[in-house]
N, CA and C atoms as a LAMMPS dump frame, in Angstrom:
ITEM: TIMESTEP
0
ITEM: NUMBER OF ATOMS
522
ITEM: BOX BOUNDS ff ff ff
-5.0000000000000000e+02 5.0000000000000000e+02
-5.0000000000000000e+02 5.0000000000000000e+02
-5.0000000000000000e+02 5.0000000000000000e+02
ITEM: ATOMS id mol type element x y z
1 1 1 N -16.236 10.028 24.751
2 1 2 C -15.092 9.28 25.244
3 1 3 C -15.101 7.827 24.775
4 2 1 N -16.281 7.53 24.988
5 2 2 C -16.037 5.692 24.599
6 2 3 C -15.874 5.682 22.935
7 3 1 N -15.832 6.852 22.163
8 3 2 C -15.424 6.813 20.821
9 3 3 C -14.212 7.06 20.538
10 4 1 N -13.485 7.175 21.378
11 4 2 C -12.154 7.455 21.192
12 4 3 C -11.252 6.117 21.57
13 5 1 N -11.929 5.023 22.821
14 5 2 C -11.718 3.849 23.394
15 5 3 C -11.362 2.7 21.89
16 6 1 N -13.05 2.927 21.014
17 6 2 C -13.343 2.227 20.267
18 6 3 C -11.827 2.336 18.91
19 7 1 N -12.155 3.792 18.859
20 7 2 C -10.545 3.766 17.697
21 7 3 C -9.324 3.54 18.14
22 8 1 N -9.202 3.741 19.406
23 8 2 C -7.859 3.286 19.78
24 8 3 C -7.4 1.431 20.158
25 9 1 N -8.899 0.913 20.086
26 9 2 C -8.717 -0.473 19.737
27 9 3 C -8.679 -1.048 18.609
28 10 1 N -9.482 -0.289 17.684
29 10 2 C -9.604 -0.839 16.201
30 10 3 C -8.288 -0.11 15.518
31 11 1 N -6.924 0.721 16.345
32 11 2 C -5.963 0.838 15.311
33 11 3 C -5.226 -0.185 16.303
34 12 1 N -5.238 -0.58 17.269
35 12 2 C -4.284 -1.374 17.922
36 12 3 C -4.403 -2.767 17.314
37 13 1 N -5.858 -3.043 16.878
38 13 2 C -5.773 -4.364 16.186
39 13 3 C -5.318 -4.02 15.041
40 14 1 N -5.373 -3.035 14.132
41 14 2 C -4.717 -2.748 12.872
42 14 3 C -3.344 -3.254 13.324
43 15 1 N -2.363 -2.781 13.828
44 15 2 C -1.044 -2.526 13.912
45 15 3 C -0.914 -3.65 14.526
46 16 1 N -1.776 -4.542 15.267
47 16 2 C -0.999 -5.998 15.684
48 16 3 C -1.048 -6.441 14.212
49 17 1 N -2.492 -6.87 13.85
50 17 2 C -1.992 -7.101 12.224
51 17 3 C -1.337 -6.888 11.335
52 18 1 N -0.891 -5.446 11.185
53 18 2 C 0.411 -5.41 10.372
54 18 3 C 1.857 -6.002 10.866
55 19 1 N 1.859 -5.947 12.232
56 19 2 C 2.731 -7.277 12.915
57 19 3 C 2.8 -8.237 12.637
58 20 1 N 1.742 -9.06 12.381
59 20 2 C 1.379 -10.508 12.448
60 20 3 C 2.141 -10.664 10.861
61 21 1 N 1.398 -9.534 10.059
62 21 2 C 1.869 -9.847 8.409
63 21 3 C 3.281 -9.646 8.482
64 22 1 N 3.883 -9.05 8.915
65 22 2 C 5.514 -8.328 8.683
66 22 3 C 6.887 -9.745 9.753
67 23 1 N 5.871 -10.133 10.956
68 23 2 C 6.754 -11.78 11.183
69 23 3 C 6.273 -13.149 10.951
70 24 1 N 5.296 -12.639 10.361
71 24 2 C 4.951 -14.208 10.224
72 24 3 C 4.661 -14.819 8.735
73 25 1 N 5.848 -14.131 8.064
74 25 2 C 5.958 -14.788 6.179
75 25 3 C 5.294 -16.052 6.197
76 26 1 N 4.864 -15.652 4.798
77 26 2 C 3.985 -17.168 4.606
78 26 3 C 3.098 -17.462 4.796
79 27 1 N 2.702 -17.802 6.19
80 27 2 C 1.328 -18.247 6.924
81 27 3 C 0.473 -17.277 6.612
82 28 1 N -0.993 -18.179 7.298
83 28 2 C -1.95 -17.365 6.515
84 28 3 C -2.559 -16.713 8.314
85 29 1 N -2.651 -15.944 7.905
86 29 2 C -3.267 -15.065 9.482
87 29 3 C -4.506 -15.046 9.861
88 30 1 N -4.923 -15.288 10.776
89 30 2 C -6.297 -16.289 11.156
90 30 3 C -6.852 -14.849 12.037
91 31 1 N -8.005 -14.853 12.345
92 31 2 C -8.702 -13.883 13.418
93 31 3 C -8.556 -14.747 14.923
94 32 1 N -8.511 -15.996 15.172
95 32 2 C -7.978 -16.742 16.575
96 32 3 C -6.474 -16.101 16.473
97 33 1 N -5.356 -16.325 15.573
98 33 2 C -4.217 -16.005 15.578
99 33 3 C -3.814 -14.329 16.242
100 34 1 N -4.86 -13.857 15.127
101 34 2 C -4.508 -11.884 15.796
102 34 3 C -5.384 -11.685 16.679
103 35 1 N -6.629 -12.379 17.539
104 35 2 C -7.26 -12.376 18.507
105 35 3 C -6.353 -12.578 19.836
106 36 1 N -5.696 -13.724 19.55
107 36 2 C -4.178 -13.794 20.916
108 36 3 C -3.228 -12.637 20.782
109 37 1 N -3.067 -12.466 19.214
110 37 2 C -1.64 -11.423 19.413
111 37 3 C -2.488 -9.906 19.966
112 38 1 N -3.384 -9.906 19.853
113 38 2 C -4.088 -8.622 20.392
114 38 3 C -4.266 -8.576 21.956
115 39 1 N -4.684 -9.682 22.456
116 39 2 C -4.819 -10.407 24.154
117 39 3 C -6.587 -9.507 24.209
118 40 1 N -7.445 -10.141 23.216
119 40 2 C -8.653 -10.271 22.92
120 40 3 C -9.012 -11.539 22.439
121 41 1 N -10.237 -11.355 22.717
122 41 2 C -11.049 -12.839 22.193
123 41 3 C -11.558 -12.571 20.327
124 42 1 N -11.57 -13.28 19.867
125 42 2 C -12.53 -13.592 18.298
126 42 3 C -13.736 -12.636 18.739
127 43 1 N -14.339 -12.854 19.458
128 43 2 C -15.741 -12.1 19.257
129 43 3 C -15.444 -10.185 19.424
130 44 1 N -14.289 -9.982 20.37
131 44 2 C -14.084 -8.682 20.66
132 44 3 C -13.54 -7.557 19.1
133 45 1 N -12.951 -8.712 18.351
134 45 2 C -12.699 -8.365 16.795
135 45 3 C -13.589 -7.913 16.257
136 46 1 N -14.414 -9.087 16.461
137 46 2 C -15.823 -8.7 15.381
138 46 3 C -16.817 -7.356 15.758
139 47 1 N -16.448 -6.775 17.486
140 47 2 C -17.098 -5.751 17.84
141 47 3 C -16.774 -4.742 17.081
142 48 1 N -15.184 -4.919 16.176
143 48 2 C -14.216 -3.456 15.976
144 48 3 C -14.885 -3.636 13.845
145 49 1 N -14.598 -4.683 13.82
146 49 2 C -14.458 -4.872 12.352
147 49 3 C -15.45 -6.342 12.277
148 50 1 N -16.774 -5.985 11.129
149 50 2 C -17.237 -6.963 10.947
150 50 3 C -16.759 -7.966 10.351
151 51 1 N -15.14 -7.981 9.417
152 51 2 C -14.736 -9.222 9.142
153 51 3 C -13.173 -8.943 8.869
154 52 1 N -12.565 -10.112 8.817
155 52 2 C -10.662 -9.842 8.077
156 52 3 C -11.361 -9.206 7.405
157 53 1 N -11.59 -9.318 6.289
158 53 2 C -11.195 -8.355 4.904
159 53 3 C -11.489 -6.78 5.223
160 54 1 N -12.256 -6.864 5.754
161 54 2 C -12.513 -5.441 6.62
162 54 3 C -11.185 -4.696 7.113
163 55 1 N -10.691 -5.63 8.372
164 55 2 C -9.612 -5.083 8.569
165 55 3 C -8.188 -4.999 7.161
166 56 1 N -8.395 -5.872 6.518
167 56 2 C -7.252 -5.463 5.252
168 56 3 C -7.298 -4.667 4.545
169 57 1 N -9.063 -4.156 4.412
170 57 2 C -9.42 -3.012 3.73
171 57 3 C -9.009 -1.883 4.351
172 58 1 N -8.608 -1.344 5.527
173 58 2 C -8.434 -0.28 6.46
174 58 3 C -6.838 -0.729 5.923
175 59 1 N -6.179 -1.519 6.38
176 59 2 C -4.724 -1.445 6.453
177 59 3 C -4.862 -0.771 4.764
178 60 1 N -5.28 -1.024 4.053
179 60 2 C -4.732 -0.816 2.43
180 60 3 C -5.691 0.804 2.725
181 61 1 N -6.873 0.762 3.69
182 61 2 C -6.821 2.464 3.07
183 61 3 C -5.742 3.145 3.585
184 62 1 N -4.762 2.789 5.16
185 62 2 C -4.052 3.771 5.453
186 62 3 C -2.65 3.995 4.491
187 63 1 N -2.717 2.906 3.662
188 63 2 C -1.409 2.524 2.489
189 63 3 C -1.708 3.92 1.783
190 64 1 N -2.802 4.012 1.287
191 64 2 C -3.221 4.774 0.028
192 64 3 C -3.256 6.611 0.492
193 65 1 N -3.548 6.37 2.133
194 65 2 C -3.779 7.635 2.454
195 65 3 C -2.882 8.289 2.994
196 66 1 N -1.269 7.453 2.98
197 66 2 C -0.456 7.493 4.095
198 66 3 C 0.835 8.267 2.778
199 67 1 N 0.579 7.184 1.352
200 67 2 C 1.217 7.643 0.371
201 67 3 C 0.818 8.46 -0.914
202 68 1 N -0.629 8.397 -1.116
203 68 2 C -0.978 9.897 -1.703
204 68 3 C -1.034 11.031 -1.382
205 69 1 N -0.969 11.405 -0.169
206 69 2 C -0.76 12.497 0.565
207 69 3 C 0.696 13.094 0.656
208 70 1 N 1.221 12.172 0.652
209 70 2 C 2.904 12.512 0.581
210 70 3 C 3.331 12.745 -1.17
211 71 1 N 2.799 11.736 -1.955
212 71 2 C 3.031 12.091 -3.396
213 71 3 C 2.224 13.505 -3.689
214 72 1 N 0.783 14.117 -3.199
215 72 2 C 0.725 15.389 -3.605
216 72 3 C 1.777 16.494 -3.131
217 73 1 N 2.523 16.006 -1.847
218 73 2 C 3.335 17.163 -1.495
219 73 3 C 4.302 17.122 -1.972
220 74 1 N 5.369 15.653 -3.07
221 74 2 C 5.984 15.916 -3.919
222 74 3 C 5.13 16.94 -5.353
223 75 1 N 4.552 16.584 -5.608
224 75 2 C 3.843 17.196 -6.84
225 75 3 C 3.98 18.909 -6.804
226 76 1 N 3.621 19.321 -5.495
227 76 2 C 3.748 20.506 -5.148
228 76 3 C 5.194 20.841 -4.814
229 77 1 N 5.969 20.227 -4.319
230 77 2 C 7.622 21.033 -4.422
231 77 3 C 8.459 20.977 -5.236
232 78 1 N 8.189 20.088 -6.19
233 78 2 C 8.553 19.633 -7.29
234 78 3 C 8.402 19.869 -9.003
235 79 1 N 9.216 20.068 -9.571
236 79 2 C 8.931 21.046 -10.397
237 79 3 C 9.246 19.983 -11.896
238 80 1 N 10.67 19.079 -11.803
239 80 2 C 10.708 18.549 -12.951
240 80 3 C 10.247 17.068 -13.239
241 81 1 N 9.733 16.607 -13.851
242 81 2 C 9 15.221 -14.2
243 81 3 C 10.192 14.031 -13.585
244 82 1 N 11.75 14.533 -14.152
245 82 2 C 12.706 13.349 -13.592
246 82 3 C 12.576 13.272 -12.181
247 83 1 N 12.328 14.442 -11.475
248 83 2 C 12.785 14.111 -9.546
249 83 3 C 11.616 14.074 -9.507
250 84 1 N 10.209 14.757 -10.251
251 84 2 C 8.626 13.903 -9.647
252 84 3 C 8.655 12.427 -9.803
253 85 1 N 8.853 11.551 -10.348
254 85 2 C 9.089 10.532 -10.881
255 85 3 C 10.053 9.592 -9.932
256 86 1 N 11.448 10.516 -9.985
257 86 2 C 12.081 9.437 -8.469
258 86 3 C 12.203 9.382 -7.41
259 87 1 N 11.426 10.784 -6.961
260 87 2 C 10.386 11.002 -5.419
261 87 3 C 9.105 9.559 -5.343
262 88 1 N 8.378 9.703 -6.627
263 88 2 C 7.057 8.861 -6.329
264 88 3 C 7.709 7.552 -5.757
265 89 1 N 8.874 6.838 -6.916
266 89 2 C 8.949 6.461 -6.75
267 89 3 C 9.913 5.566 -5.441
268 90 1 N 11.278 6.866 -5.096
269 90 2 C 11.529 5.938 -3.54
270 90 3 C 10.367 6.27 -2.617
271 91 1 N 9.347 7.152 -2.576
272 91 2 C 8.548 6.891 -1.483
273 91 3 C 7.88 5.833 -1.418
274 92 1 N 7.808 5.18 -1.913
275 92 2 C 6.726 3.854 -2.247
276 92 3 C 7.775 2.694 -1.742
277 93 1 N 9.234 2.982 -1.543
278 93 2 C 10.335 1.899 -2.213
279 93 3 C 10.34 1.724 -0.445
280 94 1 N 10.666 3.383 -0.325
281 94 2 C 10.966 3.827 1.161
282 94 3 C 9.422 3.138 2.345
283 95 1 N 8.349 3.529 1.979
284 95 2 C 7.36 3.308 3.054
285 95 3 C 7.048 1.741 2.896
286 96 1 N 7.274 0.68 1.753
287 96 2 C 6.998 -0.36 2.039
288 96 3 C 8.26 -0.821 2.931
289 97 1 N 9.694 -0.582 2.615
290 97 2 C 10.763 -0.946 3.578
291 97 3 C 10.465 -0.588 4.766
292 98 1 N 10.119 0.242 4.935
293 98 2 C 9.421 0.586 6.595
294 98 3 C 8.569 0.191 7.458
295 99 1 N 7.542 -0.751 6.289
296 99 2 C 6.591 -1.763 6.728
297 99 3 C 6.395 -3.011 6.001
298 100 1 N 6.973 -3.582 6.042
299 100 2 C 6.844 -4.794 5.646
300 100 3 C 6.239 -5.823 5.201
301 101 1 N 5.353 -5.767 6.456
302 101 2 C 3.338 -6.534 6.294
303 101 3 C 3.156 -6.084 5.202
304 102 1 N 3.106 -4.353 5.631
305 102 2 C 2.323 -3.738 4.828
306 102 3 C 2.649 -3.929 2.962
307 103 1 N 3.937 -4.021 2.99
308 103 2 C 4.502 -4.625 1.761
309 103 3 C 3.354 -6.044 1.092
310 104 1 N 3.591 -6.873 2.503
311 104 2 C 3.06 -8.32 1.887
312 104 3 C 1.488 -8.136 1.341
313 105 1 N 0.62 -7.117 2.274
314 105 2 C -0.252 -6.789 1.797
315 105 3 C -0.404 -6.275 -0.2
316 106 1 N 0.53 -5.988 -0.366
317 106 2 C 0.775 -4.773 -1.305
318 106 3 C 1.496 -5.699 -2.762
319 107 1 N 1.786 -6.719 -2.312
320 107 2 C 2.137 -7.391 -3.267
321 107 3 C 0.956 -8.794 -3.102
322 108 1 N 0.039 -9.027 -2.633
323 108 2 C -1.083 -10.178 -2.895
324 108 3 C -0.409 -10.932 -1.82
325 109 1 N 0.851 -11.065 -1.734
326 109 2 C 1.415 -12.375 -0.485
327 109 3 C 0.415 -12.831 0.411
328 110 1 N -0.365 -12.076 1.231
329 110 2 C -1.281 -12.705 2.565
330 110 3 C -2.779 -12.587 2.038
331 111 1 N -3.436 -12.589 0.372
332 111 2 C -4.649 -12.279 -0.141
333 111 3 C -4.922 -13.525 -0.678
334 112 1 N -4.167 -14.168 -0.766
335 112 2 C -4.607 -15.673 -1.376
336 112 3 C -5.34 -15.996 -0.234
337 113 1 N -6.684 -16.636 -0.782
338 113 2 C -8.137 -16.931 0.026
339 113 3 C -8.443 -16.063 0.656
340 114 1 N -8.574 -14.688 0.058
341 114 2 C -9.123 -13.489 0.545
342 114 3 C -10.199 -13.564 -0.272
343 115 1 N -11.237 -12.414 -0.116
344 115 2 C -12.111 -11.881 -1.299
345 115 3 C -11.555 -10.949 -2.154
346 116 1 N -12.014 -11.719 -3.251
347 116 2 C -11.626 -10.944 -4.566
348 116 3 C -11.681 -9.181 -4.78
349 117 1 N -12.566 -8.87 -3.596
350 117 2 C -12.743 -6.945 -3.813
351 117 3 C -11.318 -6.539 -3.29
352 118 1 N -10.418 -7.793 -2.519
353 118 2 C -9.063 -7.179 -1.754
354 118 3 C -8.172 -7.303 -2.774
355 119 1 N -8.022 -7.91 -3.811
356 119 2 C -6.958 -7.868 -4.619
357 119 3 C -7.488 -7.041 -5.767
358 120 1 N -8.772 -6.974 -5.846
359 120 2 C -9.119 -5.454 -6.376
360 120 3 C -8.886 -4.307 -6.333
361 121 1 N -8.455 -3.62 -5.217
362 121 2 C -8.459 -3.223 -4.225
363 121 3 C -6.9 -2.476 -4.394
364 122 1 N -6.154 -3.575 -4.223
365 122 2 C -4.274 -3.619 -4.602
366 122 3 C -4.037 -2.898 -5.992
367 123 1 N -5.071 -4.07 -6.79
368 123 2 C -5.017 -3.5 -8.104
369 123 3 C -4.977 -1.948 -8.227
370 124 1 N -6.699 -1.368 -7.987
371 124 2 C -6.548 0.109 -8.048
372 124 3 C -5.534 0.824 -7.698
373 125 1 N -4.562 0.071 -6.304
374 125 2 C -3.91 1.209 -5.472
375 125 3 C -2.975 1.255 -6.736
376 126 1 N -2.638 0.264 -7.646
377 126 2 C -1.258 0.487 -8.559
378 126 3 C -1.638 0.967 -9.688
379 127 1 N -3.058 0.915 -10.353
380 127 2 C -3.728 1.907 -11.247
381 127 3 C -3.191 3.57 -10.901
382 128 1 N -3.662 3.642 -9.502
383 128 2 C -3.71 4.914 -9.304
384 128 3 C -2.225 5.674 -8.941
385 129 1 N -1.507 4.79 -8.626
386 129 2 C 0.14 5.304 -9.175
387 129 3 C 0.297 5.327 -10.62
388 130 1 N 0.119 3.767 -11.472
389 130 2 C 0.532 4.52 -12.574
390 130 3 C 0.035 5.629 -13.555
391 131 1 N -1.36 6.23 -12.543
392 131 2 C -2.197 7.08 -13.495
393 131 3 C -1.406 8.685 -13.003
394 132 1 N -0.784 8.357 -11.67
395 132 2 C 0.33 10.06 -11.395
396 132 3 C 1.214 10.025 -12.021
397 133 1 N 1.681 8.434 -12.283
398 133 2 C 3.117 8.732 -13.384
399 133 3 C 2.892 8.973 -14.674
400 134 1 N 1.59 8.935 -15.044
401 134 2 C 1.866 9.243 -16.275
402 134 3 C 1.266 10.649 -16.542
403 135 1 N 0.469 11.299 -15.627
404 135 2 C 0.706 12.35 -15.538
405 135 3 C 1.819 13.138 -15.602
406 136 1 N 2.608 13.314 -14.479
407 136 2 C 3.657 13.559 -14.467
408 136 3 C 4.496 13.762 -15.547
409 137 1 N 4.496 12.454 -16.444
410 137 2 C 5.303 12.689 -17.938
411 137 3 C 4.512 13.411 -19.176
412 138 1 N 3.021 13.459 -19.28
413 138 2 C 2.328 13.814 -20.192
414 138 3 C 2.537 15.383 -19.95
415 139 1 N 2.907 15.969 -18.407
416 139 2 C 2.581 17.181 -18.108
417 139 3 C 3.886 17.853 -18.716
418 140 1 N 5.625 16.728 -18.762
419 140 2 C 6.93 17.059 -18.774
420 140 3 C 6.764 17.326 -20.658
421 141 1 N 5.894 16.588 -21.143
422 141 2 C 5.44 16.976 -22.93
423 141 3 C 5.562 18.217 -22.855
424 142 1 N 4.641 19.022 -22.024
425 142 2 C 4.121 20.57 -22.573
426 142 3 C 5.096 21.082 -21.916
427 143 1 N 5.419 21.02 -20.082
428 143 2 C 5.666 22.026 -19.687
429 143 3 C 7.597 21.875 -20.165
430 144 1 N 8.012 20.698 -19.961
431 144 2 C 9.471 20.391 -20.381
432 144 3 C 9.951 20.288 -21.648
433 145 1 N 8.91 20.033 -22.045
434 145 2 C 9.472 19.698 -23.964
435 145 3 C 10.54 18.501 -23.76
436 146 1 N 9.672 17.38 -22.878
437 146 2 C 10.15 16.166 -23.049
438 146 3 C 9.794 15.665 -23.942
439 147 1 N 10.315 14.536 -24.591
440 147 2 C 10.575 13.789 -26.098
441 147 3 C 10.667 12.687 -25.316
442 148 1 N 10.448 11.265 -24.957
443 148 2 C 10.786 10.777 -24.668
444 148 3 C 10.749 9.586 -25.99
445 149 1 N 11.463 8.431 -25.992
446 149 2 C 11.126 7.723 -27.891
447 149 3 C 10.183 6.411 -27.361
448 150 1 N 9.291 6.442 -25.829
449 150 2 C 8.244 5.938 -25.692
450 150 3 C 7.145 6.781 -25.604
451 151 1 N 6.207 6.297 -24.915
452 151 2 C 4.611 7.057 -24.905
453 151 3 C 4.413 7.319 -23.224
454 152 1 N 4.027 7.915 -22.923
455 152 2 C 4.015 8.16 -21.454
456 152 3 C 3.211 7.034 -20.441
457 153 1 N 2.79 6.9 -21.87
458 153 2 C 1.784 5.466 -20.779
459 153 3 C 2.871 4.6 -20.749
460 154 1 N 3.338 4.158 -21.608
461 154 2 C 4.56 3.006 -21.749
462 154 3 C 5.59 2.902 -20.382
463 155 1 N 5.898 4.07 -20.64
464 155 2 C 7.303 4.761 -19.591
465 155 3 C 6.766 4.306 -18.075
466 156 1 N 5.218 5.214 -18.023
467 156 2 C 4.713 4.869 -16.723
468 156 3 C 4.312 3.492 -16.242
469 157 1 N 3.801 2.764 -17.252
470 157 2 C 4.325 1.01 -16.951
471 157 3 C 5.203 0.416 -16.648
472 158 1 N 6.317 0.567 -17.322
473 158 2 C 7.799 0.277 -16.902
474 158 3 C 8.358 1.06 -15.792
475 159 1 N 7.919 1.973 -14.975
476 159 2 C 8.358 2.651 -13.913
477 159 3 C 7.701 1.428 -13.32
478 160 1 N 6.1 1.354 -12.888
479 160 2 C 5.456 0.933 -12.258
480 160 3 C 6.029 -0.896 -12.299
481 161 1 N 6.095 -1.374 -13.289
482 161 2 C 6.885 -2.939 -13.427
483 161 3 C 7.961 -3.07 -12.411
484 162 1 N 8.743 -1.803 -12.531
485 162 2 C 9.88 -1.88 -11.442
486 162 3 C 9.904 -2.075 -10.183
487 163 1 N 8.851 -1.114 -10.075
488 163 2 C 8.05 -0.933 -8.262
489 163 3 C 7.828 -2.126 -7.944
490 164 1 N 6.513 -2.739 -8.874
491 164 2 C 6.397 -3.703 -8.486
492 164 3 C 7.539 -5.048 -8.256
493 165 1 N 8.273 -4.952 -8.911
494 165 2 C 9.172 -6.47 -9.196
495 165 3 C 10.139 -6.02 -7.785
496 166 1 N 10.483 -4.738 -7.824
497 166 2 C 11.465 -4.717 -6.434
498 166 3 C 10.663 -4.978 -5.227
499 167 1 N 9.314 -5.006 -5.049
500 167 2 C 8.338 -5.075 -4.085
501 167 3 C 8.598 -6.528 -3.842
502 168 1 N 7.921 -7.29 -4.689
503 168 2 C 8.147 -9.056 -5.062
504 168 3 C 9.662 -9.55 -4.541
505 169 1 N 10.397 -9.111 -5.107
506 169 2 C 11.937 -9.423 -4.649
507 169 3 C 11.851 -9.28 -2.836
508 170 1 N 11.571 -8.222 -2.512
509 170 2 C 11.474 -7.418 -1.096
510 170 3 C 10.612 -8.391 -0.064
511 171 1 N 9.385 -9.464 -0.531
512 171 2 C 8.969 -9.822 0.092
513 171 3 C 9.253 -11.226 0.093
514 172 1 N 9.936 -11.51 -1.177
515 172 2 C 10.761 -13.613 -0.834
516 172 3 C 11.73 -13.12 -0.343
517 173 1 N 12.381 -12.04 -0.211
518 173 2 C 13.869 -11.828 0.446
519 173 3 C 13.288 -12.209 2.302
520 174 1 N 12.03 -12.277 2.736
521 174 2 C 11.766 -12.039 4.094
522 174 3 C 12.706 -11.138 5.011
Protein backbone atom coordinates (compact mmCIF):
# COMPACT_ATOMS: atom_id res chain seq x y z
CA UNK A 1 0.00 0.00 0.00
CA UNK A 2 2.46 2.71 0.90
CA UNK A 3 3.78 1.93 -2.78
CA UNK A 4 0.98 2.91 -4.35
CA UNK A 5 0.80 6.34 -1.85
CA UNK A 6 4.42 6.95 -3.13
CA UNK A 7 3.31 6.86 -7.07
CA UNK A 8 0.38 8.58 -6.66
CA UNK A 9 2.49 11.50 -5.27
CA UNK A 10 5.32 11.33 -7.59
CA UNK A 11 2.59 11.55 -10.64
CA UNK A 12 0.74 14.34 -8.82
CA UNK A 13 3.98 16.24 -8.68
CA UNK A 14 4.52 15.25 -12.34
CA UNK A 15 1.21 16.80 -13.47
CA UNK A 16 1.52 19.92 -11.15
CA UNK A 17 4.67 20.36 -13.16
CA UNK A 18 3.37 19.96 -16.36
CA UNK A 19 0.97 22.75 -15.01
CA UNK A 20 3.47 24.96 -13.85
CA UNK A 21 5.21 24.52 -17.56
CA UNK A 22 1.86 24.90 -19.63
CA UNK A 23 0.88 28.58 -17.35
CA UNK A 24 3.67 29.86 -16.56
CA UNK A 25 5.54 30.76 -20.22
CA UNK A 26 8.79 31.91 -19.85
CA UNK A 27 9.76 31.65 -16.30
CA UNK A 28 11.99 29.33 -15.16
CA UNK A 29 10.30 26.74 -12.66
CA UNK A 30 11.96 26.42 -9.40
CA UNK A 31 11.42 23.21 -6.93
CA UNK A 32 10.19 26.14 -4.00
CA UNK A 33 7.80 27.24 -6.96
CA UNK A 34 6.26 23.47 -7.70
CA UNK A 35 6.84 22.66 -3.94
CA UNK A 36 3.80 25.41 -3.21
CA UNK A 37 1.93 24.48 -6.37
CA UNK A 38 2.01 20.88 -5.03
CA UNK A 39 1.04 22.18 -1.13
CA UNK A 40 4.44 20.23 -0.17
CA UNK A 41 7.58 21.36 1.16
CA UNK A 42 11.19 21.25 -1.04
CA UNK A 43 12.34 18.44 1.02
CA UNK A 44 9.00 16.23 0.41
CA UNK A 45 10.13 16.53 -3.54
CA UNK A 46 13.31 15.33 -2.97
CA UNK A 47 11.64 12.18 -1.07
CA UNK A 48 9.77 11.47 -4.69
CA UNK A 49 12.60 12.54 -7.14
CA UNK A 50 16.22 13.05 -6.29
CA UNK A 51 16.37 16.18 -8.48
CA UNK A 52 14.33 18.62 -11.30
CA UNK A 53 15.98 17.00 -13.99
CA UNK A 54 14.77 13.84 -12.67
CA UNK A 55 11.43 14.93 -12.69
CA UNK A 56 11.83 16.31 -16.51
CA UNK A 57 13.30 13.10 -17.26
CA UNK A 58 9.93 11.20 -16.26
CA UNK A 59 7.75 13.97 -17.90
CA UNK A 60 9.85 13.34 -21.33
CA UNK A 61 9.68 9.47 -20.57
CA UNK A 62 5.81 9.67 -20.41
CA UNK A 63 6.14 11.95 -23.88
CA UNK A 64 7.98 9.07 -25.52
CA UNK A 65 5.84 6.33 -24.00
CA UNK A 66 2.57 8.05 -24.36
CA UNK A 67 3.49 8.63 -28.30
CA UNK A 68 5.38 5.57 -29.43
CA UNK A 69 2.88 3.42 -28.37
CA UNK A 70 0.25 5.13 -30.27
CA UNK A 71 2.64 5.48 -33.46
CA UNK A 72 3.11 1.49 -33.28
CA UNK A 73 -0.67 1.19 -33.39
CA UNK A 74 -0.66 3.49 -36.42
CA UNK A 75 2.06 1.30 -38.01
CA UNK A 76 -0.15 -1.64 -37.44
CA UNK A 77 -3.54 -0.27 -39.01
CA UNK A 78 -1.99 1.35 -41.46
CA UNK A 79 -1.00 0.22 -44.55
CA UNK A 80 0.20 3.21 -46.91
CA UNK A 81 3.44 5.32 -46.17
CA UNK A 82 1.19 8.73 -47.12
CA UNK A 83 -1.52 8.17 -44.07
CA UNK A 84 1.58 6.39 -41.93
CA UNK A 85 3.29 9.56 -42.30
CA UNK A 86 0.19 11.98 -41.61
CA UNK A 87 -0.99 9.86 -38.65
CA UNK A 88 2.75 10.17 -37.10
CA UNK A 89 2.59 13.17 -37.81
CA UNK A 90 -0.91 14.91 -36.41
CA UNK A 91 -0.36 12.70 -33.43
CA UNK A 92 2.57 14.51 -32.31
CA UNK A 93 0.75 17.94 -33.66
CA UNK A 94 -2.42 16.60 -31.74
CA UNK A 95 -0.75 15.40 -28.19
CA UNK A 96 1.54 18.44 -27.87
CA UNK A 97 -1.81 20.76 -28.43
CA UNK A 98 -3.21 18.83 -25.68
CA UNK A 99 -0.35 19.58 -23.48
CA UNK A 100 1.29 22.35 -23.71
CA UNK A 101 4.10 22.25 -20.90
CA UNK A 102 4.58 19.28 -22.29
CA UNK A 103 5.16 21.03 -25.69
CA UNK A 104 7.56 23.61 -23.88
CA UNK A 105 9.37 20.70 -22.63
CA UNK A 106 9.65 19.34 -26.21
CA UNK A 107 10.85 22.26 -27.83
CA UNK A 108 14.02 23.21 -25.13
CA UNK A 109 11.70 26.37 -23.90
CA UNK A 110 11.98 25.45 -19.93
CA UNK A 111 15.79 23.44 -20.49
CA UNK A 112 17.81 26.43 -20.63
CA UNK A 113 20.00 25.91 -17.33
CA UNK A 114 19.05 22.42 -17.28
CA UNK A 115 21.62 19.56 -17.64
CA UNK A 116 22.81 18.90 -20.80
CA UNK A 117 21.60 14.86 -20.64
CA UNK A 118 17.87 16.83 -20.82
CA UNK A 119 18.30 18.38 -24.07
CA UNK A 120 19.92 15.20 -25.00
CA UNK A 121 17.32 13.58 -24.17
CA UNK A 122 14.71 15.89 -26.56
CA UNK A 123 17.23 15.37 -29.05
CA UNK A 124 16.88 11.46 -29.14
CA UNK A 125 13.07 11.78 -28.71
CA UNK A 126 13.26 13.61 -32.41
CA UNK A 127 16.02 11.14 -33.68
CA UNK A 128 13.70 8.53 -32.89
CA UNK A 129 10.73 10.00 -34.89
CA UNK A 130 12.73 10.81 -37.66
CA UNK A 131 14.21 7.25 -37.65
CA UNK A 132 10.02 5.85 -38.03
CA UNK A 133 9.71 8.30 -40.75
CA UNK A 134 12.08 7.20 -42.59
CA UNK A 135 11.26 3.93 -42.19
CA UNK A 136 8.06 4.27 -43.17
CA UNK A 137 9.25 5.74 -46.62
CA UNK A 138 12.24 3.31 -47.20
CA UNK A 139 9.52 0.50 -46.51
CA UNK A 140 6.86 2.64 -49.29
CA UNK A 141 10.37 1.93 -51.87
CA UNK A 142 9.69 -1.86 -51.82
CA UNK A 143 6.34 -2.36 -50.66
CA UNK A 144 4.68 0.86 -52.78
CA UNK A 145 7.03 1.40 -55.52
CA UNK A 146 7.40 4.85 -54.21
CA UNK A 147 9.81 7.09 -56.29
CA UNK A 148 10.01 9.88 -54.46
CA UNK A 149 12.84 12.67 -56.46
CA UNK A 150 14.31 12.93 -52.71
CA UNK A 151 16.00 10.25 -50.47
CA UNK A 152 13.99 9.07 -47.64
CA UNK A 153 16.24 10.41 -45.23
CA UNK A 154 15.79 13.86 -46.82
CA UNK A 155 11.89 13.65 -46.95
CA UNK A 156 12.03 12.39 -43.30
CA UNK A 157 13.95 15.61 -42.28
CA UNK A 158 11.74 17.89 -43.86
CA UNK A 159 8.67 16.11 -42.34
CA UNK A 160 10.45 16.30 -39.03
CA UNK A 161 11.63 20.36 -39.72
CA UNK A 162 7.93 20.88 -39.94
CA UNK A 163 7.01 19.24 -36.65
CA UNK A 164 9.40 20.91 -35.25
CA UNK A 165 8.93 24.64 -36.56
CA UNK A 166 5.00 24.22 -35.96
CA UNK A 167 6.00 23.11 -32.33
CA UNK A 168 8.27 26.52 -31.99
CA UNK A 169 5.47 28.63 -33.53
CA UNK A 170 2.95 26.71 -30.92
CA UNK A 171 4.98 27.68 -28.03
CA UNK A 172 5.73 31.85 -28.73
CA UNK A 173 2.07 31.76 -29.77
CA UNK A 174 1.53 31.03 -25.65
Amino acid sequence: MPSKNKTTRKDQILRSLARLLETSPGTRITTASLASHVGVSEAALYRHFPSKTKMFDDLITFIEETLFSRISRVLKEEQSASARCYKILTLVLTFCETNPGLTRLLTGDVLAGETESLRNRVSRFYDRIESQLKQVLREAQIKENLRPTASPAAVAKLLLASIEGRLSQFVRSE
